[in-house]
N, C-alpha and C positions, 0 to 999 in steps of 0.2 A: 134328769137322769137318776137310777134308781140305783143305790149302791148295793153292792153283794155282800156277803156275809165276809167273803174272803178280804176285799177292800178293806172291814169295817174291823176286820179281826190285825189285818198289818197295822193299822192306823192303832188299835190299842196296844199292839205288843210295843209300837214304837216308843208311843207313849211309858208304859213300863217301863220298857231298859232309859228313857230320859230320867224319869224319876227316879229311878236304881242310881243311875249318875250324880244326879241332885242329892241321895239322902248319903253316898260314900261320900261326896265332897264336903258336904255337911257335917260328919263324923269326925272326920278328917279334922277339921277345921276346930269346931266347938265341942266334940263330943256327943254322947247320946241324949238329947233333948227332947221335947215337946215335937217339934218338927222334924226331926227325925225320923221319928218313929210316925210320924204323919205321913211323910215322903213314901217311909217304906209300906204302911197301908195301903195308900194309893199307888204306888208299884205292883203290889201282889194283885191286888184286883184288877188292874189292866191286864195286867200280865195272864193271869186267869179265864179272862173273860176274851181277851185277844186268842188265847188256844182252844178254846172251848169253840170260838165263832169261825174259826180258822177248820178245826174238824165240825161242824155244823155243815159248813160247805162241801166238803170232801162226802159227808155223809147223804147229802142233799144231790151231789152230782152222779153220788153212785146209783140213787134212789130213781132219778130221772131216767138215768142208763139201764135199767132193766124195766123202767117199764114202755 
């Protein structure tokens, strides 16, 4: 089965807001550390890369629809 952009764009926002979860619970707990600030790395880039593949799609389905 071939996944779509849109699939592959939820799968990484999901991703994001998990690690957005992970890196406040982590604050919370120890403060601003080394992994912290890793969590939140790896949050922003899902999180980016999930919106971006998310309108990839929306721009790909318009693209189909006119022609």
């Amino acid at each position: 089965m071939r996944q779509t952009p849109l699939f592959s764009g939820i799968i990484y926002i999901v991703l994001g807001l998990l690690f957005t979860y992970f890196a406040v619970q982590n604050v919370n707990e120890d403060g601003w550390g080394f992994f912290s600030y890793l969590l939140v790395l790896l949050a922003t880039f899902d999180l980016g890369s999930g919106i971006r593949m998310v309108l990839f799609h929306f721009k790909l389905k318009n693209f189909q629809k006119k022609s």
